[in-house]
N, C-alpha and C positions, 0 to 999 in steps of 0.2 A: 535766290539762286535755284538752279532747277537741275536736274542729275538725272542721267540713264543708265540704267547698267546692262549689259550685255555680256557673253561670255564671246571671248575669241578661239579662232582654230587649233590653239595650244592649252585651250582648258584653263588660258587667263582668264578674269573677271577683270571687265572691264569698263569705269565708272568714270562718265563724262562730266565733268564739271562745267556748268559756265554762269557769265552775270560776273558776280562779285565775292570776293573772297576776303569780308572786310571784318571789321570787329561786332557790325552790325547784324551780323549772321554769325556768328562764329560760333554759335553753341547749337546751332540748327547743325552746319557744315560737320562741327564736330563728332555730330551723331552718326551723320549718314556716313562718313569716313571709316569711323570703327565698326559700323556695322556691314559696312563693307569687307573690311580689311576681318572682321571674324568670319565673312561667307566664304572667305577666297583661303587657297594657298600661293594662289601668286596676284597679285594684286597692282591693275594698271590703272594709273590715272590720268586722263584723258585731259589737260590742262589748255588746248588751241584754244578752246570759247572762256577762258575768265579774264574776263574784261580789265578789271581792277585786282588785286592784291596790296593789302595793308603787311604791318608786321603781324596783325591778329591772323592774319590767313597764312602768313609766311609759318607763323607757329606751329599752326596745323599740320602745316606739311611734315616739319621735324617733328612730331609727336606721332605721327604715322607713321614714317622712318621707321623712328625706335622704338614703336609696339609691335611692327612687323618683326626688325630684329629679337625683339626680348622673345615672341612667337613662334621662332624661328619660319617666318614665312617671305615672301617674293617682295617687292613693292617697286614698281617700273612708274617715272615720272614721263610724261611720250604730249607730244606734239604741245610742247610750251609755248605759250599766247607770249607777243612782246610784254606783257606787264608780268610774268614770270619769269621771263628771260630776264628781262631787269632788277628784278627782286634778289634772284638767285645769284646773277652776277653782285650785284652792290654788296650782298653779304657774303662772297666768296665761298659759297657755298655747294661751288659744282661737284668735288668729290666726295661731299659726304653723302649727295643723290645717288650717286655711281653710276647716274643714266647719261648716254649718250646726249649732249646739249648742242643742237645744230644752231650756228648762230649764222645769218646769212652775211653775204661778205661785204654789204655796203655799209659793215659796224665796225 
């Protein structure tokens, strides 16, 4: 998996993910996440390019969630790839994200 961070014009930190979000990376992923999620106070994850998502990566997501919570910092889920879309749906998971999930209408 490979990752860019950028800040955006509202002083988000913004951390591109793409490839795969699998168990087979997941302790790489997990790093750069939190050490993300410690540079930022509002923290966006750029999720259009991951290809794949497992539950090992689905994990990930809720454990940044709720470090961001315990942190009391931001955490914005933004332009979800069909295999996030899918994830998040299959585990009924959209309002524990709180982020806006655009799903398009031929679903």
């Amino acid at each position: 998996m490979n990752d860019k961070a950028t800040h955006t014009a509202t002083g988000a930190l913004r951390l591109i993910l793409d490839g795969a979000m699998t168990i087979y990376n997941a302790v790489e992923t997990k790093a750069r996440l939190l050490e993300a999620l410690e540079n930022a106070t509002i923290l966006e994850l750029d999720l259009s390019q991951v290809e794949e998502i497992d539950t090992a990566g689905f994990q990930l997501l809720i454990l940044t969630k709720r470090e961001s919570m315990k942190e009391n910092k931001i955490l914005r889920l933004v332009g979800h790839s069909p295999a996030v879309r899918e994830m998040i749906g299959f585990y009924n998971m959209d309002a524990y994200f709180g982020d806006p999930l655009v799903i398009p209408a031929d679903h």
